[in-house]
C-alpha positions as CSV (number, residue, x, y, z in Angstrom):
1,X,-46.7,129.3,-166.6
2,X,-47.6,128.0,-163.4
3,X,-50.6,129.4,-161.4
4,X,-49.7,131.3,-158.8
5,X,-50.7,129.0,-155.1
6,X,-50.6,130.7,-151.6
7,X,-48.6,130.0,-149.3
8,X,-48.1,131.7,-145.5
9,X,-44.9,133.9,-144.9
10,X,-44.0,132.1,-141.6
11,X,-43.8,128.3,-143.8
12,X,-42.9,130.1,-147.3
13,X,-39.6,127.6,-147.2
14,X,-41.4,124.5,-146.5
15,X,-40.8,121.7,-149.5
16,X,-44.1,121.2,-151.3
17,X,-44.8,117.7,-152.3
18,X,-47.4,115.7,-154.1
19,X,-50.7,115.0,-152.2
20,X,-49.4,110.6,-152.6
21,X,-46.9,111.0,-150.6
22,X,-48.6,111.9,-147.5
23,X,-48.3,109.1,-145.7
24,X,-44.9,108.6,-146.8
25,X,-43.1,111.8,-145.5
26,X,-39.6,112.2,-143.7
27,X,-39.4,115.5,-143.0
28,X,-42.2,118.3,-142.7
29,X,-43.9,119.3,-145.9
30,X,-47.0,121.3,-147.9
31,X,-49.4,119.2,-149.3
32,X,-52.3,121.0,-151.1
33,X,-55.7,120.1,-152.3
34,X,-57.1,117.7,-149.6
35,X,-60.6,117.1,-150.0
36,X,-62.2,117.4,-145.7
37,X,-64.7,114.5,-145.9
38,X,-65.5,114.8,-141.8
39,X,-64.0,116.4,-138.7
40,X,-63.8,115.4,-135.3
41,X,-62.6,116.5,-131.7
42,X,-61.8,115.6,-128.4
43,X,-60.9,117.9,-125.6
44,X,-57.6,118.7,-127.1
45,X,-57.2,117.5,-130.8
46,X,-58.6,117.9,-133.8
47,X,-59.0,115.3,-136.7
48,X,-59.4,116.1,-140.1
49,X,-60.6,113.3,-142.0
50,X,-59.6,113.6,-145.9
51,X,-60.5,112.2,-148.8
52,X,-58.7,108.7,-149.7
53,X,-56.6,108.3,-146.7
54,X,-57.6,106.5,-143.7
55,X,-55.6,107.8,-141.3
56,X,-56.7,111.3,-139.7
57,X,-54.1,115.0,-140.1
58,X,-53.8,116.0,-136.5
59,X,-53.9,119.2,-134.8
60,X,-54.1,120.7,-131.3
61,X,-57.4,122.6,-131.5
62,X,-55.7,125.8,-129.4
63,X,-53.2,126.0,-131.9
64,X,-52.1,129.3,-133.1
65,X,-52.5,130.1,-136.8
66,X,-51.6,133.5,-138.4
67,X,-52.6,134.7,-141.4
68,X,-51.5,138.2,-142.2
69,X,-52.7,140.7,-138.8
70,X,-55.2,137.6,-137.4
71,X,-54.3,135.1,-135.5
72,X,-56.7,132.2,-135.0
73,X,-56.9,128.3,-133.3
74,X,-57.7,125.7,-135.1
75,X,-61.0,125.0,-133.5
76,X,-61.8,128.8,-134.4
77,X,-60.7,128.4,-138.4
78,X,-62.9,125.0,-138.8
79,X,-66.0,126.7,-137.2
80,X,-65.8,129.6,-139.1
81,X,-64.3,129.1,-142.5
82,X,-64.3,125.4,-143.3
83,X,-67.3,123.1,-144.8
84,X,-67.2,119.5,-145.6
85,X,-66.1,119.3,-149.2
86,X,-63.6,122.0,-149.0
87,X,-60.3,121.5,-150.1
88,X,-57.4,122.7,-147.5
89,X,-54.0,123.0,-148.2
90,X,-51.6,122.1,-145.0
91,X,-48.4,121.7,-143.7
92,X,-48.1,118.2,-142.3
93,X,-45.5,116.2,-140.6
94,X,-43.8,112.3,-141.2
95,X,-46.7,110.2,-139.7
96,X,-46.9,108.9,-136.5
97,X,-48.8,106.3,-134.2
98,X,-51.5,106.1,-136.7
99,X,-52.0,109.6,-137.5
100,X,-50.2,112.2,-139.6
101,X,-50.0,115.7,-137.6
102,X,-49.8,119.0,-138.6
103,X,-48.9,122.1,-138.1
104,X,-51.2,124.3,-140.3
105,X,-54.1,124.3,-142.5
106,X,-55.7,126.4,-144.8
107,X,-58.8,126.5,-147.5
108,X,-57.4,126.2,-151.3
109,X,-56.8,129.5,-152.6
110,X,-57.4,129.7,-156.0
111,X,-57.0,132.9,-158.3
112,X,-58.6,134.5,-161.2
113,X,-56.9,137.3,-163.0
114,X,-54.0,139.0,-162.7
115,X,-53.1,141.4,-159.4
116,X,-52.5,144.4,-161.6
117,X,-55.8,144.7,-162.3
118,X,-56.8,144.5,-158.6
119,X,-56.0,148.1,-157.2
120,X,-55.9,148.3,-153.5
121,X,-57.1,144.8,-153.3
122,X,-54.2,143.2,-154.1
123,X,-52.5,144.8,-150.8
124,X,-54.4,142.6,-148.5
125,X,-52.6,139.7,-147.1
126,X,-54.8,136.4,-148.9
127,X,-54.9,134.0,-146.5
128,X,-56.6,136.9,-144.0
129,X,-58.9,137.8,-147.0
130,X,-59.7,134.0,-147.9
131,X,-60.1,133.7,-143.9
132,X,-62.9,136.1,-143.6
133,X,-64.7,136.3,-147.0
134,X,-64.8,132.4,-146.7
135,X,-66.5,132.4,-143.5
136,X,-69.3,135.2,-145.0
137,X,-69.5,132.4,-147.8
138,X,-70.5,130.0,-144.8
139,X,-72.6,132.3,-142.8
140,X,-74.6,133.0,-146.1
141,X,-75.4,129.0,-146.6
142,X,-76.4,129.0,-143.3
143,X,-78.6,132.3,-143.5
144,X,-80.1,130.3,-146.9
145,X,-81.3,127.0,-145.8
146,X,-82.9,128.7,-142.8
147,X,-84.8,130.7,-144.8
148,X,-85.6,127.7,-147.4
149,X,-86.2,125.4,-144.6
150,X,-88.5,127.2,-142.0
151,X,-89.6,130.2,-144.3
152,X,-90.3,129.1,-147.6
153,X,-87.8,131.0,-149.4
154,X,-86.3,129.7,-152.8
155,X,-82.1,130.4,-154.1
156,X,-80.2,128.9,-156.6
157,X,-79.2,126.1,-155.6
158,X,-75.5,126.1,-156.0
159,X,-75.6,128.7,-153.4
160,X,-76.1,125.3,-150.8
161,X,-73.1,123.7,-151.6
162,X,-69.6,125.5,-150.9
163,X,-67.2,125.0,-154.5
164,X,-64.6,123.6,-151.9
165,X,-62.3,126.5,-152.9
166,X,-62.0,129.7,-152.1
167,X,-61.8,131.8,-155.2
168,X,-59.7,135.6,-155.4
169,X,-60.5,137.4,-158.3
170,X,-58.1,139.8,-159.7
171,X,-60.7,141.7,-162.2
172,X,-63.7,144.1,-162.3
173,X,-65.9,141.4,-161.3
174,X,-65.0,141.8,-158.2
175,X,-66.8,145.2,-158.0
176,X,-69.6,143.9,-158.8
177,X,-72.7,145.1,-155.9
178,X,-75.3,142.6,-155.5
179,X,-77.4,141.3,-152.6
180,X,-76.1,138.0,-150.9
181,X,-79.7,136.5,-151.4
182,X,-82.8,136.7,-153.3
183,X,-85.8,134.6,-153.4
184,X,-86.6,133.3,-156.4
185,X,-90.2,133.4,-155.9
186,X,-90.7,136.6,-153.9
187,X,-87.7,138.6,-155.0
188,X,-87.4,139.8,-151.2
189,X,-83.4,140.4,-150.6
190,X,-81.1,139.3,-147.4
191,X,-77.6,140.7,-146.9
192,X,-75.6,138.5,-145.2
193,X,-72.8,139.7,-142.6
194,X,-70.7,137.4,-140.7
195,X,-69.4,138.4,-137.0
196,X,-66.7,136.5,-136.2
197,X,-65.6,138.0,-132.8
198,X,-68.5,140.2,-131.5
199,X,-72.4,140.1,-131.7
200,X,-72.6,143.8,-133.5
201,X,-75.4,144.7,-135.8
202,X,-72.8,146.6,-138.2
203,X,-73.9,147.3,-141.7
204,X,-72.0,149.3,-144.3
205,X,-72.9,152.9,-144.2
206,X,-70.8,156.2,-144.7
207,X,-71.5,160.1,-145.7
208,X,-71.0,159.1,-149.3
209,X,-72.6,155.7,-149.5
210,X,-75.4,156.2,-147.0
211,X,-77.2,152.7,-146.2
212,X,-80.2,153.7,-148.4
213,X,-78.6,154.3,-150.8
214,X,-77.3,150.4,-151.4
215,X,-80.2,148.6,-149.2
216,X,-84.0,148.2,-150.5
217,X,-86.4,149.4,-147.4
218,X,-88.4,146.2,-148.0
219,X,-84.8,144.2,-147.7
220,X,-83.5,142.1,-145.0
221,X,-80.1,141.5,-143.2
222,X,-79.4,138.3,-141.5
223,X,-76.0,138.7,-139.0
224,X,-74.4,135.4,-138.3
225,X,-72.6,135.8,-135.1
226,X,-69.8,133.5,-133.3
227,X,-72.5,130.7,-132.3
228,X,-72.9,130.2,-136.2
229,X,-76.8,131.2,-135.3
230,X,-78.1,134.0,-137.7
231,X,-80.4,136.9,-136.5
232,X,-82.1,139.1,-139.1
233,X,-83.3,142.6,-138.8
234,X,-85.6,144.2,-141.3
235,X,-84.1,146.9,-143.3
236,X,-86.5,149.6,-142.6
237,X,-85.8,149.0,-139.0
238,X,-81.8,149.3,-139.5
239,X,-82.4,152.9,-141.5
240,X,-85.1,154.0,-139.0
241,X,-82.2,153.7,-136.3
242,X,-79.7,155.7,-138.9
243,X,-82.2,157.8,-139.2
244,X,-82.4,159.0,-135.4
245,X,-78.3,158.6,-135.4
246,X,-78.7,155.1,-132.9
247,X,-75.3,154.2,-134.6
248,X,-71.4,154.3,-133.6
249,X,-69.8,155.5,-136.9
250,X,-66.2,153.5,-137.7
251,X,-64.2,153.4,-140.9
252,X,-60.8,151.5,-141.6
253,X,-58.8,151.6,-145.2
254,X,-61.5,149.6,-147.2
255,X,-64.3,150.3,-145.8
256,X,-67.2,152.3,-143.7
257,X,-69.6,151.0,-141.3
258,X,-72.3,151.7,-138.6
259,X,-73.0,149.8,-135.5
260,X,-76.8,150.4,-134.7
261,X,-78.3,150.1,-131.5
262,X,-81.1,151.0,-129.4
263,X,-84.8,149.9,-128.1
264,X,-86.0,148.8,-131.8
265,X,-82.8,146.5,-132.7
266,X,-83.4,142.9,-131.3
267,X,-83.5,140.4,-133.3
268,X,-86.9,139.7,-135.5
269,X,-88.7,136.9,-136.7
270,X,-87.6,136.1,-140.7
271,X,-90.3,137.0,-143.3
272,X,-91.8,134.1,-144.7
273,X,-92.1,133.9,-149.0
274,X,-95.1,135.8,-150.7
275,X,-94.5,134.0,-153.8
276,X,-97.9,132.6,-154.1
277,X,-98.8,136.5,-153.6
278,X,-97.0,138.5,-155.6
């Protein structure tokens, strides 16, 4: 049976065709799986340079894309979600003038499992989930070769390079809590959360699942914000303003969170390793 491949509602009818005839096209079609070698930009295009071909899928970088409640440009989907390596899927058009436009991309979706065994996963639209858990993907490379670069910090190093996919996974897996990062030498920990559209400090918290609770004191949060810059704050100082109820409490269907505030949260300086010392 066929895997399953995602597709947007708005171009569900569009004929699919193989990635060798992209060049050749007469009429609009999805082509999947192009490997992004480079991207560049002008003032009002974008060029997405793939893999094999020489001549560049083009896009207006204001154009709208919608992908279940979020709509996004162009410009905003490359700087947030993709990497170079990744593989998009898009909806081109016959080429033209040396170029082949198009008129929507996406990152390859690829699933593991089957959506029975997802629960209230399974009701969220995927290209909206791929859209945002991609771009934490991103935001956590980022957040890790800072801290191996100008701290001294050691990860795994297939955390560096993005699997040029990105992966849902229909099983308990899924569930899974861990820490985005954790040195291998001094086993300090960094959760990574990526703000997309705002520059809040919001970290999970709620009555049930109190920060504390999932967060060691001696851990670390690094929040990438819209500039693609990280800033980290230090646990401790994150509970300290729970503590003293410096927070704006919000919730939505999935999920609980607080937005902290106040004198002591400003950005801090990342904690260098102490492998040598521990």
């Amino acid at each position: 049976m066929k895997q399953a491949e995602y597709t947007p509602s708005a171009v569900a009818r569009i004929e699919e065709r193989p990635v060798d005839d992209l060049l050749s096209l007469t009429e609009p079609a999805l082509i999947r799986k192009l490997r992004i070698e480079s991207i560049s930009k002008d003032d009002s295009y974008l060029s997405l340079h793939a893999l094999g071909f020489d001549v560049p899928l083009v896009i207006h970088r204001e154009r709208r894309m919608v992908f279940g409640t979020e709509t996004v440009t162009s410009i905003e989907y490359v700087r947030r979600v993709l990497e170079r390596g990744d593989l998009i899927d898009v909806v081109a058009r016959p080429m033209n003038g040396g170029i082949v436009p198009i008129d929507l991309f996406w990152i390859h979706i690829v699933y593991v499992g089957m959506p029975r065994d997802a629960g209230t996963f399974s009701r969220k639209e995927d290209g909206l989930f791929a859209l945002r858990a991609k771009a934490g993907e991103k935001g956590e490379r980022i957040v890790a070769k800072i801290l191996r670069d100008k701290c001294g910090h050691s990860f795994d190093p297939t955390i560096f390079q993005t699997p040029g996919y990105f992966e849902i996974r229909y099983d308990k897996s899924k569930k899974q809590r861990r820490p985005d990062l954790k040195c291998l030498r001094c086993g300090v920990t960094f959760e990574v959360k990526k703000r997309n559209r705002d520059m809040r400090f919001r970290v999970s918290h709620s009555e049930g699942r109190p920060f504390s609770s999932e967060n060691s004191y001696l851990g670390w949060h690094a929040f990438v914000f819209p500039d693609m810059k990280p800033r980290f704050l230090s646990n401790a100082v994150i509970e300290r303003a729970i503590a003293k109820k410096n927070f704006a409490r919000g919730a939505d269907q999935y999920d609980s969170w607080a937005d902290v505030y106040g004198d002591e949260i400003v950005a801090m300086s990342p904690p260098q390793c102490r492998g040598d010392d521990v």
